[in-house]
N, C-alpha and C positions, 0 to 999 in steps of 0.2 A: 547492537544491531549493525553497528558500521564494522563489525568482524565478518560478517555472515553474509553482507553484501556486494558482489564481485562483479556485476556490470548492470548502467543503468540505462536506459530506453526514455528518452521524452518527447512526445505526441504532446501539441497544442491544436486543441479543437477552437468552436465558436465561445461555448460556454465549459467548458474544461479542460482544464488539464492533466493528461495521462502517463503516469512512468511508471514501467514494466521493469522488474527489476529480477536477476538471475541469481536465487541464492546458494552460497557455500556454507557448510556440505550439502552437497547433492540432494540429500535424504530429507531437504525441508521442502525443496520442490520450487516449483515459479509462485510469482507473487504479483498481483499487479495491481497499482494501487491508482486510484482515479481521485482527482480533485477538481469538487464541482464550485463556482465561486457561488456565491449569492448573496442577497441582500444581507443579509444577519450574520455571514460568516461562509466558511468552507466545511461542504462536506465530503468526506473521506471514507472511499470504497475500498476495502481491502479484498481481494480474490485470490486464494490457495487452493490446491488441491492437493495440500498437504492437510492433515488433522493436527500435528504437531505445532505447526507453524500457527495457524488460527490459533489455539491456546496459545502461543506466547504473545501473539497480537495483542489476547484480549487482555491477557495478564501484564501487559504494559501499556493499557492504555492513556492508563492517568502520567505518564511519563514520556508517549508520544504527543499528547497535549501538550505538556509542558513543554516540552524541545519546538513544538510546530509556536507556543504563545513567545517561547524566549526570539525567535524567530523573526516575531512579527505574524503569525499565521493565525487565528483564531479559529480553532476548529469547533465548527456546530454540531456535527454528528459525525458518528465513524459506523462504519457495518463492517464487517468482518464475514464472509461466505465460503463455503467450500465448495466446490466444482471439482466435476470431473476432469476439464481441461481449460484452464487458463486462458480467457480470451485475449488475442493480441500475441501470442506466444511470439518467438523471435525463433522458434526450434524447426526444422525442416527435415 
């Protein structure tokens, strides 16, 4: 995943934290992935409006767990959605 990702975007909210990130190639589209804290752990919003991209999301997610646990990050939940446009874009 750190091949494919070329600039990142961080917004700190009240209760989360938000990084938008621009991925290379082109063809997987924006991503922007939100992290809510809470009692039990973080949960983890992932937003494409790629199809491509969500399937590799979901198909790594036992392996973004483990990267966010080796971390120190305990993720409770992840959602993965597709959209038609990326909210938060950074494109004009």
């Amino acid at each position: 995943i750190d091949q494919i990702m070329q600039q990142i975007e961080v917004r700190n909210f009240a209760n989360r934290t938000e990084l938008n990130f621009r991925l290379n190639p082109e063809y997987l589209g924006e991503l922007s992935v939100k992290l809510v804290h809470t009692d039990d752990g973080v949960r983890a919003d992932f937003e494409t409006s790629s199809k491509r991209t969500r399937e590799l999301l979901r198909d790594g997610e036992e392996d973004l767990r483990t990267q966010a646990a080796d971390k120190g990050v305990r993720l409770k939940t992840m959602r993965f959605t597709l959209v038609d446009k990326v909210q938060g874009s950074t494109e004009g």
